[in-house]
Backbone bond lengths (Angstrom), bond angles and torsions (degrees), N, CA, C in turn:
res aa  C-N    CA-C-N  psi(-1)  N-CA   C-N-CA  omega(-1)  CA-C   N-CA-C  phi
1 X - - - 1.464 - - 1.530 111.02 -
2 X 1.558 120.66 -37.38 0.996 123.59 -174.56 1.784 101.58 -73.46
3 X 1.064 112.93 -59.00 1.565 103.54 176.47 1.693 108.62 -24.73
4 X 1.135 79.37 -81.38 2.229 101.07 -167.04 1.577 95.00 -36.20
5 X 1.163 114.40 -61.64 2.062 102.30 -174.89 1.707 113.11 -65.35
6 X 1.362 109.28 5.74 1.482 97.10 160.98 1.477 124.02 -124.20
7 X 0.705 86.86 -1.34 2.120 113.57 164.92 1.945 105.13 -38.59
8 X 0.906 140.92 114.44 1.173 138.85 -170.63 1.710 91.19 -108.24
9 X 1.419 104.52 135.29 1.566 105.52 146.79 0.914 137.29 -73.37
10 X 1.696 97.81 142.55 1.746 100.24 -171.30 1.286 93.32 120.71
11 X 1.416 139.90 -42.49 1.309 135.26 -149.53 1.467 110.39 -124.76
12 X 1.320 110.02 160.84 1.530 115.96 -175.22 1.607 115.77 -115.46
13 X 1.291 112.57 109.55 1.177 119.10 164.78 1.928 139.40 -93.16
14 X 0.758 92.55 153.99 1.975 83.91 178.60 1.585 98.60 -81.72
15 X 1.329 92.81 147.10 1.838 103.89 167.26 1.415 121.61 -75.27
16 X 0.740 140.06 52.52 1.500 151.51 167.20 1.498 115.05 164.84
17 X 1.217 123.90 146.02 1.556 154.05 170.40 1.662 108.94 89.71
18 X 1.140 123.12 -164.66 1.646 110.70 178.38 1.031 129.62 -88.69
19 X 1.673 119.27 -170.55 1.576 109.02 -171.46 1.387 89.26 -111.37
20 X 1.609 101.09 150.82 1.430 120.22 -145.99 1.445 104.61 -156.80
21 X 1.659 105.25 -25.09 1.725 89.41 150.12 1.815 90.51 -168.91
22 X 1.299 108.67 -173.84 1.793 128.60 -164.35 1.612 103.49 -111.49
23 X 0.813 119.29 76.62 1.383 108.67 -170.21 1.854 106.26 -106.64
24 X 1.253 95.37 117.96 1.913 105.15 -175.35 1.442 103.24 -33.97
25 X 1.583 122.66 144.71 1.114 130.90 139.25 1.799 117.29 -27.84
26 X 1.628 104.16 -80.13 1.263 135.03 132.25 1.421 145.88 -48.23
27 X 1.411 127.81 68.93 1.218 129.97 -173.63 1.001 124.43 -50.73
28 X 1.072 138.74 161.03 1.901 108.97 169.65 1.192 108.77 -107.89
29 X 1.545 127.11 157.04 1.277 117.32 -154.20 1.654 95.38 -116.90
30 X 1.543 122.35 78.80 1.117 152.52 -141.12 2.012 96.49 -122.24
31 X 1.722 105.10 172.13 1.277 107.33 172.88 1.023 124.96 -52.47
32 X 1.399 102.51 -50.79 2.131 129.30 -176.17 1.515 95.16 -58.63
33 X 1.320 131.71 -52.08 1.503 95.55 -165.94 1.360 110.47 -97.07
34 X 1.540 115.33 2.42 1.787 114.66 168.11 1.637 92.25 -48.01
35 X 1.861 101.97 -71.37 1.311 107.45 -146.02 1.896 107.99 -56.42
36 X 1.710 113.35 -24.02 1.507 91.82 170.18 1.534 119.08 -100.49
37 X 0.900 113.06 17.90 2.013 131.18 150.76 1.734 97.96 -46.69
38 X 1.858 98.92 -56.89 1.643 107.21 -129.57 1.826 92.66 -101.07
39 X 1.324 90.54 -19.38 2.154 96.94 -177.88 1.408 96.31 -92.64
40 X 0.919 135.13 -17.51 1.985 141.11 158.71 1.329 114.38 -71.99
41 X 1.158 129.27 -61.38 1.384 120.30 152.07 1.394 139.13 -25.52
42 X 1.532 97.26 -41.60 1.540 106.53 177.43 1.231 118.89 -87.87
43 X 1.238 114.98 -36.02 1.228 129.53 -162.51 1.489 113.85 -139.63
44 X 1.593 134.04 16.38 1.216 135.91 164.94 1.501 126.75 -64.70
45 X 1.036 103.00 152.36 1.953 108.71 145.18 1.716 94.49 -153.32
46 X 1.489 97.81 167.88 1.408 111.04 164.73 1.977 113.39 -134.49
47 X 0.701 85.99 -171.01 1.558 94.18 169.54 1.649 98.87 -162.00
48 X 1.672 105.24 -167.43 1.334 91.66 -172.07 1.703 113.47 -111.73
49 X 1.450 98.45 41.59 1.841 106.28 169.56 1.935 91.79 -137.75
50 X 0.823 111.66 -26.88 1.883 100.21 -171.29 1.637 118.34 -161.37
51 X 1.073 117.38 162.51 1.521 140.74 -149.67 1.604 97.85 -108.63
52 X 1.575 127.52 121.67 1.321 133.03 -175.91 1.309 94.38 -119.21
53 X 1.450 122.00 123.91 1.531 125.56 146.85 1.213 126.76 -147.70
54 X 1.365 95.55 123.33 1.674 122.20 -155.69 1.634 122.47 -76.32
55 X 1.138 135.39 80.69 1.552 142.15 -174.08 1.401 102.63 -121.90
56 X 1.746 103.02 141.05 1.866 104.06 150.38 1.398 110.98 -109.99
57 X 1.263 123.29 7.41 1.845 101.68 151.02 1.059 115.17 -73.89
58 X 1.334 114.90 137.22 1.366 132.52 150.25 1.437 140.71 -38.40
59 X 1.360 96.39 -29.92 1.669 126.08 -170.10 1.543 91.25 -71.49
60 X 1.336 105.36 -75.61 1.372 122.88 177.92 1.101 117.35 -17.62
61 X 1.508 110.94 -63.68 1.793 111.11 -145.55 2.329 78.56 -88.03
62 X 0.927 141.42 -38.75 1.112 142.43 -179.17 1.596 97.32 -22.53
63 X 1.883 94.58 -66.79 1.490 109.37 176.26 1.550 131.54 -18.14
64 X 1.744 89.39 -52.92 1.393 113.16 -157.56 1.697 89.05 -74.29
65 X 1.431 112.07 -67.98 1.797 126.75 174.23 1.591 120.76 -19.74
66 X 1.672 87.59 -42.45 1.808 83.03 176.45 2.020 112.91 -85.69
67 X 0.935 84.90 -24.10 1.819 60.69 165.78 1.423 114.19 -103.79
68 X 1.147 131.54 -15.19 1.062 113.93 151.70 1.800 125.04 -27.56
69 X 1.549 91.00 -74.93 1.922 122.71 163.13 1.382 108.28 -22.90
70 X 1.927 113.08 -52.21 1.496 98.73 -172.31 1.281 104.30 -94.48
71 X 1.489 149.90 31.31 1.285 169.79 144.60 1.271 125.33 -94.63
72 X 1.546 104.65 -10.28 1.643 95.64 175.35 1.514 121.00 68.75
73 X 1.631 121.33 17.92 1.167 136.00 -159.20 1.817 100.29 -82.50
74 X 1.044 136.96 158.92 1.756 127.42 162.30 1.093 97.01 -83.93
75 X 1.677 140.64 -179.89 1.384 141.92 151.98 1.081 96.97 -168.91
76 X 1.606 120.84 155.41 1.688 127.10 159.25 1.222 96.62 -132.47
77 X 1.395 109.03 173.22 1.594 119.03 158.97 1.739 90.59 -135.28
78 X 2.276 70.58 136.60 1.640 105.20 152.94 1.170 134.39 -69.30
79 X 1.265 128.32 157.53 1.589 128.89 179.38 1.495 101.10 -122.69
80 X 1.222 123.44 95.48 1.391 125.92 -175.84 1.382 118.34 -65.62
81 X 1.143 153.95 78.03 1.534 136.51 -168.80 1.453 115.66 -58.78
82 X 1.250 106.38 148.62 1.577 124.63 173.97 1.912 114.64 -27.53
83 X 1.094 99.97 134.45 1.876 111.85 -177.91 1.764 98.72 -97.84
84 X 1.215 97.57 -166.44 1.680 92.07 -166.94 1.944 86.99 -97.58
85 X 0.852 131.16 -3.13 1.497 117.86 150.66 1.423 121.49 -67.79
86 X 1.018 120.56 -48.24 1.531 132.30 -173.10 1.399 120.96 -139.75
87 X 1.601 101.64 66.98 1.523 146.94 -166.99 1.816 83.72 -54.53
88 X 1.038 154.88 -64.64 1.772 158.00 -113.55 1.577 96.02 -152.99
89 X 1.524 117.40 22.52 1.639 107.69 166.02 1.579 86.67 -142.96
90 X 2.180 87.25 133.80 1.367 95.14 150.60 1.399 137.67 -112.75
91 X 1.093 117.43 154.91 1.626 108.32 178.98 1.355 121.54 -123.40
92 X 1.580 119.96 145.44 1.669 129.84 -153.04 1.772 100.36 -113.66
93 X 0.854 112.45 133.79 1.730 156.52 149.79 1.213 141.87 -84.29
94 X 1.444 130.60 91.10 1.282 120.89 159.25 1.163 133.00 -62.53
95 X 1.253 142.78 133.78 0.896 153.73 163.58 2.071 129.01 -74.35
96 X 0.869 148.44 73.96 1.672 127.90 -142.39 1.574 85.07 -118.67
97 X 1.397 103.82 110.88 1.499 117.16 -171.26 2.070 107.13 -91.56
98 X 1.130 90.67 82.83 2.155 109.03 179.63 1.539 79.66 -146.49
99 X 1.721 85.81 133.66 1.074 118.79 164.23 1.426 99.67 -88.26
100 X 1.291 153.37 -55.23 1.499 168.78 -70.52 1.877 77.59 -165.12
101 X 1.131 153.04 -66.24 1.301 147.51 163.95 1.431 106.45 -28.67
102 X 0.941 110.29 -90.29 1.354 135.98 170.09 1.913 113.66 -18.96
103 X 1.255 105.27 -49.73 1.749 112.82 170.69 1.725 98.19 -80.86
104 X 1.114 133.80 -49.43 1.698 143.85 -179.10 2.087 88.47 -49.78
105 X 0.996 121.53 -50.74 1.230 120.98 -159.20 1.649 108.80 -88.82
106 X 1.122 122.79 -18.06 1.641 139.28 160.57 1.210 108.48 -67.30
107 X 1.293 120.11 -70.60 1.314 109.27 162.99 1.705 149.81 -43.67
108 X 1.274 100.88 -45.81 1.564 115.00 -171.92 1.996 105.44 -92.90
109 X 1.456 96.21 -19.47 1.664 93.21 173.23 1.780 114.30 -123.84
110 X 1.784 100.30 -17.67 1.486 86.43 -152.03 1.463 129.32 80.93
111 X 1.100 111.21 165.93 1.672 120.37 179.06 1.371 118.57 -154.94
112 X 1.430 105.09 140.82 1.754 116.41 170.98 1.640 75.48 116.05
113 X 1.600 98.86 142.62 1.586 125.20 172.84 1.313 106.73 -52.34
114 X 1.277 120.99 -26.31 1.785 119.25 -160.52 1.823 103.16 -97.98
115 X 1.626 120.01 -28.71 1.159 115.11 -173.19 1.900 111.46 -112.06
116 X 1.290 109.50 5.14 1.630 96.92 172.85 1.358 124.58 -79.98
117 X 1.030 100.15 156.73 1.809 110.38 -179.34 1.518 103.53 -158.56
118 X 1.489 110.75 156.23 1.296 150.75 -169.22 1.640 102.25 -57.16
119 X 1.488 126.17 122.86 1.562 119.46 -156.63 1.511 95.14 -69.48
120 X 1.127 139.28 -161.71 1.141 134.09 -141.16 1.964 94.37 -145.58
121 X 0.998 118.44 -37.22 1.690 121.16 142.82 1.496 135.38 -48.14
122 X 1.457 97.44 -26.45 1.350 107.63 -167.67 1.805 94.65 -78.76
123 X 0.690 135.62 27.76 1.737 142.14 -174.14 1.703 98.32 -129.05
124 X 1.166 111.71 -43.83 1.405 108.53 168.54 1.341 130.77 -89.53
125 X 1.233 130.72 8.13 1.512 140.74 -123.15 1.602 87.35 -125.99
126 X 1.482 120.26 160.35 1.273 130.20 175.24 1.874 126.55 -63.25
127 X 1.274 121.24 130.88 1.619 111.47 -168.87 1.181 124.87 -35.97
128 X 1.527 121.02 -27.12 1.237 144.12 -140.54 2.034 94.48 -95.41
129 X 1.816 112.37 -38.29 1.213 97.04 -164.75 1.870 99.12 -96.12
130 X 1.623 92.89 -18.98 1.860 86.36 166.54 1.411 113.98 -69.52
131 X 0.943 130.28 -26.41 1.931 138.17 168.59 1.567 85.51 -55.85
132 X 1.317 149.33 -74.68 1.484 136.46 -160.61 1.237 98.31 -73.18
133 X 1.166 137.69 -55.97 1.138 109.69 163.49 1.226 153.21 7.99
134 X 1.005 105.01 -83.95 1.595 139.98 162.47 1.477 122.54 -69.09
135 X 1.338 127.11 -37.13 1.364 123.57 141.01 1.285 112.33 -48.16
136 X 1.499 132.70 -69.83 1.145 136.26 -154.27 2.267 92.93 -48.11
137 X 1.379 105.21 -68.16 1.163 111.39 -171.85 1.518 125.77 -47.05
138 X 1.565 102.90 -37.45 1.556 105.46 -175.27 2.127 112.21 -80.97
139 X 1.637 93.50 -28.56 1.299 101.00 -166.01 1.902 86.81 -75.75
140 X 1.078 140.86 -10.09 1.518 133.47 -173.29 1.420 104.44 -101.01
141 X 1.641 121.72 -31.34 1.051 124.48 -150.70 1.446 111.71 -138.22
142 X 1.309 134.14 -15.49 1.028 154.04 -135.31 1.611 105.42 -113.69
143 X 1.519 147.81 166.70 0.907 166.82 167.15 1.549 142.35 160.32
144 X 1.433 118.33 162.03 1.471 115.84 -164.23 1.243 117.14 -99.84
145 X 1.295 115.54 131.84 1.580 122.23 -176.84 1.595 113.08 -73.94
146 X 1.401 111.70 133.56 1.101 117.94 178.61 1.136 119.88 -83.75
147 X 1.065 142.66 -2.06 1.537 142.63 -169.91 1.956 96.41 -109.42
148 X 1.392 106.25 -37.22 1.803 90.11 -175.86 1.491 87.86 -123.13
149 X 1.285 150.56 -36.50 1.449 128.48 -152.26 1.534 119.32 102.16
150 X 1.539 108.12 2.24 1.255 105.29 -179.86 1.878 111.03 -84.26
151 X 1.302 92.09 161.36 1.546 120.47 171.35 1.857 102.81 -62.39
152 X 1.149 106.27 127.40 1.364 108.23 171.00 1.353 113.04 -120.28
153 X 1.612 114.33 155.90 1.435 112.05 147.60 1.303 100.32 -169.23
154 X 1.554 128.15 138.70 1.699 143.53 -155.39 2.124 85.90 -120.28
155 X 1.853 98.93 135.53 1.533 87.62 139.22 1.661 95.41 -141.57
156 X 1.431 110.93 -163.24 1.310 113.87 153.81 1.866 114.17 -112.84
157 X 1.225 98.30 14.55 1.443 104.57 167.31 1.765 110.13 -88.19
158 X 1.426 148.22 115.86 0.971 131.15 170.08 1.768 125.29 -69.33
159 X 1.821 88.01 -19.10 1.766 102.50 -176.82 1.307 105.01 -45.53
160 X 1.849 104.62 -62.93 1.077 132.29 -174.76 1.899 133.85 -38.67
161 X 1.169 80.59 -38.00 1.435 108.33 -178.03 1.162 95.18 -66.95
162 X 1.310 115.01 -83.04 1.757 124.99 177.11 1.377 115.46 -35.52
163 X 1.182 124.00 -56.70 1.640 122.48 157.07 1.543 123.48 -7.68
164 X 1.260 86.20 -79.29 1.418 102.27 -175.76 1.559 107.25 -72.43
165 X 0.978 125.24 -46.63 1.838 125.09 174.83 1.673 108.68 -52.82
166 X 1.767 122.95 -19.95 0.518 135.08 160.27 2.204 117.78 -74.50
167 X 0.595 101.87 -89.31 1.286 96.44 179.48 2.152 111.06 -43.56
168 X 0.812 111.26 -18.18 0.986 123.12 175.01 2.258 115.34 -55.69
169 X 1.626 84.82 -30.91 1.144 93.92 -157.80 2.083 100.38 -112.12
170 X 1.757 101.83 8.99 1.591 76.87 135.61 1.385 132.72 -115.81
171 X 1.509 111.14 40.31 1.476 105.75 156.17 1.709 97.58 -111.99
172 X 1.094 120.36 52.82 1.643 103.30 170.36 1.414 106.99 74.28
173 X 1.381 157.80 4.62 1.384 150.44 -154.40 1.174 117.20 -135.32
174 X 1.486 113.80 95.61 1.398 134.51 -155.23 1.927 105.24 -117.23
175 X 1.599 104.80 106.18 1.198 93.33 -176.73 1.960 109.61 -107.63
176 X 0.974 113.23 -149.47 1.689 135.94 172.30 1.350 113.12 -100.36
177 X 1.253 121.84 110.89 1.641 131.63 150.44 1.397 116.65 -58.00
178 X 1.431 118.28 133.57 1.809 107.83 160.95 1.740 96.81 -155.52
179 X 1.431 95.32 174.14 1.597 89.34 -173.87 1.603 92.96 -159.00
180 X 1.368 110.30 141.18 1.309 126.62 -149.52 1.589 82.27 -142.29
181 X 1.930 110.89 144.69 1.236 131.34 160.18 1.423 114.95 -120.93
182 X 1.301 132.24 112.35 1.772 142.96 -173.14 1.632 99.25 -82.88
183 X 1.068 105.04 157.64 1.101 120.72 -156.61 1.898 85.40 -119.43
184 X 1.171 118.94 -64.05 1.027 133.26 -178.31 1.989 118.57 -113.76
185 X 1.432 107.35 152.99 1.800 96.14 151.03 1.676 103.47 -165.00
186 X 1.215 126.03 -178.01 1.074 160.32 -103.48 1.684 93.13 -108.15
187 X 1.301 117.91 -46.27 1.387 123.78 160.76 1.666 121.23 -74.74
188 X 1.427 140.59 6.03 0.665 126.93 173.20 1.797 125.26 88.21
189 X 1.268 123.61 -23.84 1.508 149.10 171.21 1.451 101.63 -33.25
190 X 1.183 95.89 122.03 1.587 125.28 166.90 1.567 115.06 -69.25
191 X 1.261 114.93 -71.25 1.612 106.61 174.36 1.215 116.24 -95.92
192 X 1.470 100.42 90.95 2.009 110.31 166.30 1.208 99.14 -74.24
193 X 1.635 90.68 132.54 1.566 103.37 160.46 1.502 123.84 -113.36
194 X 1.235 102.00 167.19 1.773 99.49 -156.76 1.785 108.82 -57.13
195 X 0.748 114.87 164.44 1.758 106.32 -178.10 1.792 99.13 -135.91
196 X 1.547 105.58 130.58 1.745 120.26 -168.76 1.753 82.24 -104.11
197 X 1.561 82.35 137.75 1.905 87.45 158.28 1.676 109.37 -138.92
198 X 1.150 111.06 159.96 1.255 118.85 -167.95 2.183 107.43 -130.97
199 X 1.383 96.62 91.92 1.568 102.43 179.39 1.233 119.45 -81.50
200 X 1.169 127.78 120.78 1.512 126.72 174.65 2.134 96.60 -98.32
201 X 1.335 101.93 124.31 1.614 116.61 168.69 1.265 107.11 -124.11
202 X 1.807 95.02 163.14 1.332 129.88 172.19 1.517 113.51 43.81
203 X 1.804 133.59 -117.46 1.123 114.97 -176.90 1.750 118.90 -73.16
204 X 1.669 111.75 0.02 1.384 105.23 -161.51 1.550 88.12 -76.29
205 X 1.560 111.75 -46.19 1.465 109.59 167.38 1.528 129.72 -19.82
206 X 1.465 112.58 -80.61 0.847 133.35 -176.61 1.969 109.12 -39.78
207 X 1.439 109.98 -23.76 1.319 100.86 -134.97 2.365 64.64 -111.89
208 X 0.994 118.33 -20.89 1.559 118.87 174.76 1.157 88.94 -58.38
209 X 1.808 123.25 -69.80 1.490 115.44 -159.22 1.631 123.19 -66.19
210 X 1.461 116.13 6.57 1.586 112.02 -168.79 1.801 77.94 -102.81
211 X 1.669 128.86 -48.00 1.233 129.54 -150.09 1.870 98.55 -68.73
212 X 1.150 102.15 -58.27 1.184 122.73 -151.31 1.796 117.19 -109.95
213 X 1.593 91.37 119.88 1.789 112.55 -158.77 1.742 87.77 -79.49
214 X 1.152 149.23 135.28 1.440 142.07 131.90 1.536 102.92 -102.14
215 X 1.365 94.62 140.24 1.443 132.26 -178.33 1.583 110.61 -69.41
């Protein structure tokens, strides 16, 4: 009884245990939740009580904090200590404790590096939340090649790749597909899987950095 009389309209709650955050019927399909669409993508997992995404900028996880904040969500961040690769570096983790996130985010993206892909709205969705989007994804995942200057970004999802090469291309920004199989890497991993990358060069570049803000 106590649940149900605090149930606000408008919002979706789970049927059993407490309320723990406000989450829209209707989200709005705004910057804030492009960019944690696109920093989950890059850098997500879930399980089936809470939402992990792994960054050491500061900027970033702020990102992530404020909508949490305007959702009423809990969250902490972890401090991962150094592995026997990188004995004297640590690395930070949010934590965003929704169960109801966490199922919203199984659904609309999936989980595990090998099975995510691009939500399926996000093709219809306003410029403004494919711009977070795409920040969210490139600023987690994203980087510049030193030998030409191109735009990078690697997954082992091919959906994913295409997704985004897709949305990419209604602001004009048409990059290169390629797909590479490792034999070996750096962690030691038994089943490498193939890894898709998607290069944006020369003016397509140029024309990413006038369109598109990363965080």
């Amino acid at each position: 009884k106590d649940l149900f009389m605090n149930m606000k309209k408008g919002y979706v709650f789970l049927p059993k245990g407490k309320i723990v955050s406000y989450i829209p019927e209707q989200i709005p399909l705004d910057q804030e939740f492009g960019f944690l669409i696109g920093i989950y993508l890059a850098e997500g997992l879930i399980t089936k009580t809470f939402v992990s995404i792994a960054n050491n900028d500061p900027i970033i996880r702020q990102k992530i904090q404020n909508w949490c904040d305007r959702h009423q969500i809990t969250y902490r961040t972890v401090e991962n200590k150094g592995n026997q690769l990188r004995k004297n570096i640590s690395s930070f983790s949010i934590t965003i404790h929704s169960v109801l996130l966490a199922r919203l985010l199984k659904n609309i993206c999936d989980t595990g590096s090998a099975n995510k892909f691009v939500p399926l709205f996000a093709y219809s969705a306003p410029k403004e939340f494919i711009k977070g989007l795409i920040d969210g994804y490139y600023s987690g995942d994203g980087c510049v090649s030193k030998t030409d200057s191109s735009v990078v970004v690697s997954s082992v999802s091919e959906t994913l790749i295409q997704g985004i090469s897709f949305l990419l291309s209604y602001f004009g920004i048409f990059g290169r597909m390629s797909n590479i199989q490792s034999t070996k890497n750096n962690m030691g991993s038994k089943n490498i899987l193939r890894t898709y990358t998607l290069s944006i060069r020369n003016g397509y570049a140029k024309l990413f950095a006038t369109n598109i803000n990363l965080t």
